[in-house]
N, C-alpha and C positions, 0 to 999 in steps of 0.2 A: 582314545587320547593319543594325540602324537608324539612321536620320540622328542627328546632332546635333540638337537641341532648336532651337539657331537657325535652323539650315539648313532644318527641318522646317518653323516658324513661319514662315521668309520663304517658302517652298513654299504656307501656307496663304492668307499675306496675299497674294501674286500671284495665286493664284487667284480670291480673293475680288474684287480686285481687275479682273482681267477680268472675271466673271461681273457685277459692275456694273458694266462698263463695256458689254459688250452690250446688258441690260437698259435702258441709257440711250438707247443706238441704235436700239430697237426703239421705246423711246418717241419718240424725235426721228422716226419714219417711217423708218429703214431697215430693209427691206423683205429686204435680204440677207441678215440673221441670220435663222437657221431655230431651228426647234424641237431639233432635235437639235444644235445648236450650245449649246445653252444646255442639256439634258441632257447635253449631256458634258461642261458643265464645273461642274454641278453633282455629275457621280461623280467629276470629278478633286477638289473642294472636299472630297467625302465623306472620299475616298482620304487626299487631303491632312490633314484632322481625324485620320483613324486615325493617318496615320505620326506628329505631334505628339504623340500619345497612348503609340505607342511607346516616343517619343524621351523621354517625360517620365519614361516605366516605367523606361527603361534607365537615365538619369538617377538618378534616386532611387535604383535599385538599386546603382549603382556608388557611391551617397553612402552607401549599406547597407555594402557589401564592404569602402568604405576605411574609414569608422568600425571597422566589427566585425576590420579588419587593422590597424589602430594599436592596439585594445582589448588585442586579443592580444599586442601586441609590447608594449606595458605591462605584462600580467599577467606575460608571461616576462622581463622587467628587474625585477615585485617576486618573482618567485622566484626570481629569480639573488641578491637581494641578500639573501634572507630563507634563503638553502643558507648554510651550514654553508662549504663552500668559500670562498665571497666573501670572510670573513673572514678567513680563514689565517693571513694577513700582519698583519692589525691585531690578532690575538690573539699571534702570536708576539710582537709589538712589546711589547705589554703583557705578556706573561712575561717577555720582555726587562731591560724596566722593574723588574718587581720582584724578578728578578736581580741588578740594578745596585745598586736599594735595598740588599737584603742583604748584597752588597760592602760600600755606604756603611758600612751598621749595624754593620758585624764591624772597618770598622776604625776609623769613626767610637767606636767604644767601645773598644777598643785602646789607640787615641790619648788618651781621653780618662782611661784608669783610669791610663795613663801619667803624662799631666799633672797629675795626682790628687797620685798618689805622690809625685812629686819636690816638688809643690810644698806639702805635709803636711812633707815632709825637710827642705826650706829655708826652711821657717816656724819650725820646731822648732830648726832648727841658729840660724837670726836670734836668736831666743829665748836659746838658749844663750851667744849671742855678746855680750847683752846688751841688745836690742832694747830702748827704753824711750822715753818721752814726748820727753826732749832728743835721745835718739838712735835715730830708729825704726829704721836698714835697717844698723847693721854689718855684714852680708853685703857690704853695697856695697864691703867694700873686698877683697873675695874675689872679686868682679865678676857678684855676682849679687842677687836680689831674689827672695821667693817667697811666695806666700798662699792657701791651700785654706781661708779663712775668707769670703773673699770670694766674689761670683757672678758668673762664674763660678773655677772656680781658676785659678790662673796663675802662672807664672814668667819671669824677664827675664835677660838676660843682656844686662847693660851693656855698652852698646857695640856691641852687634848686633842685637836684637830681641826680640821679646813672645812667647811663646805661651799660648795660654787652653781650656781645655777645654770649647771652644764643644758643648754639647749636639745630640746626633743629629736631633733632628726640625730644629733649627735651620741645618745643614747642609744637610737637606731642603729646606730653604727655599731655602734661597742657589742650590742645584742647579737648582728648580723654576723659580724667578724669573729665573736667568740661562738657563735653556732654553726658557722663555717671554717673554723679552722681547720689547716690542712688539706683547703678548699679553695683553693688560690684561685679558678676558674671562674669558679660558681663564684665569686665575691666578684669577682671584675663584672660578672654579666648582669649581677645583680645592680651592681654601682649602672652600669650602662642605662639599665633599663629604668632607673631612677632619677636619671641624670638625662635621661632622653625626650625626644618630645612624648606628651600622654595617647596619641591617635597609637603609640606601640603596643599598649594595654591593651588593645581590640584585635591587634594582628597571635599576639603570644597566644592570647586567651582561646582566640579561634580554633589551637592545637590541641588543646584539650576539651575532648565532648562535653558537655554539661557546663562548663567553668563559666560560659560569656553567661549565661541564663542566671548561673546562682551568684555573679555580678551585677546583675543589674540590680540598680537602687528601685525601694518600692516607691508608691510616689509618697508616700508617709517622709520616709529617709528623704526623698528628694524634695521637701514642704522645709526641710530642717537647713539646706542648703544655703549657705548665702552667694553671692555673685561671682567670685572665683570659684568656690566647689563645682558650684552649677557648670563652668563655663568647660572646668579639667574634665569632668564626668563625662559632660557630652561629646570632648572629644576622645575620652576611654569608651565610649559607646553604650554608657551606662545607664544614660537615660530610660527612665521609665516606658516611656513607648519609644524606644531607640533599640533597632534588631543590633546583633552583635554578628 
């Protein structure tokens, strides 16, 4: 095995080192250093150059082995993260999500054809009651209040509280922003990407392995579609036989 590179080098400079230091003695007139005193340490000098040359090879080589074994150990962290598996979890999450959405929407719209109605009935009944410039809310003495004329609709129940048929994407909102608080970034990218054209949906998606696959609509989901869904979808690239 060869020397360290240091250990090599101070091996050549001691060498070097006595070999001038004889040569100096031979010049001063001593007479005791022989000719084979100075051949031999001109082959330990030799010697000594080789093992430094060694040490330099093994050296570099081992600066070879650990580069090309950290190279590797990157290329298999970018295909661990570039599998399909990596993902699992953040693709479940995000079906998750737009699970939850759909909750939102079924009963965000419930609530909302709800507060429609009643408040169309107690507009109509105000009306009935006499509602007019001197006396706009007669209901008030029935202990209510109600208007589908205004944005959005709404009904009151004096003495207890308001309700208004706040619009679905606008509960969206409320959800997003209080699940993102302290998130000011991720709300702006979110808002962009909502607010953007749909062909985005296909480019984001493409980022994460698995995601465009466990997006696409089946053609069941896609049979349920009407002619705007259809038209957003296929430019998210969600289509049934539409690659992502």
């Amino acid at each position: 095995m060869p020397l360290d590179l240091t250990t090599a080098q101070q091996e050549l400079d001691e060498a070097r080192a006595l070999l001038a230091t004889l040569q100096e003695q031979v010049r001063d007139g001593d007479d005791t250093v022989t000719a084979q005193q100075l051949a031999d340490q001109k082959e330990l000098i030799a010697l000594a150059e080789l093992r430094v040359t060694a040490a330099e090879r093994a050296e570099k080589q081992a600066a070879a082995d650990d580069l090309a074994a950290r190279a590797t150990a990157v290329g298999q962290q970018v295909r661990d993260l570039v599998s399909e598996d990596s993902t699992a979890s953040l693709v479940s999450a995000v079906q998750a999500v737009m699970t939850a959405v759909d909750t939102l929407v079924s009963a965000a719209s419930a609530r909302q054809a709800a507060i429609v109605e009643v408040a169309t009935a107690a507009e109509t009944m105000n009306a009935e009651l006499g509602g007019s410039r001197d006396d706009p809310w007669p209901s008030a003495a029935y202990g209510f209040r109600g208007s589908a004329s205004n944005y959005p609709a709404g009904v009151t129940a004096l003495g207890q509280g308001r309700a208004f048929a706040t619009p679905v994407g606008e509960l969206l909102g409320v959800a997003l922003s209080a699940a993102l608080v302290g998130r000011r970034e991720d709300r702006r990218r979110a808002a962009e990407m909502m607010a953007g054209i749909q062909t985005t949906v296909q480019g984001k998606a493409a980022g994460v392995p698995g995601l465009s696959s466990a997006l696409r609509l089946t053609s069941q989901q896609w049979a349920a579609l009407g002619t705007v869904a259809r038209y957003e979808s296929t430019e998210q690239g969600r289509r049934p036989d539409q690659g992502m």
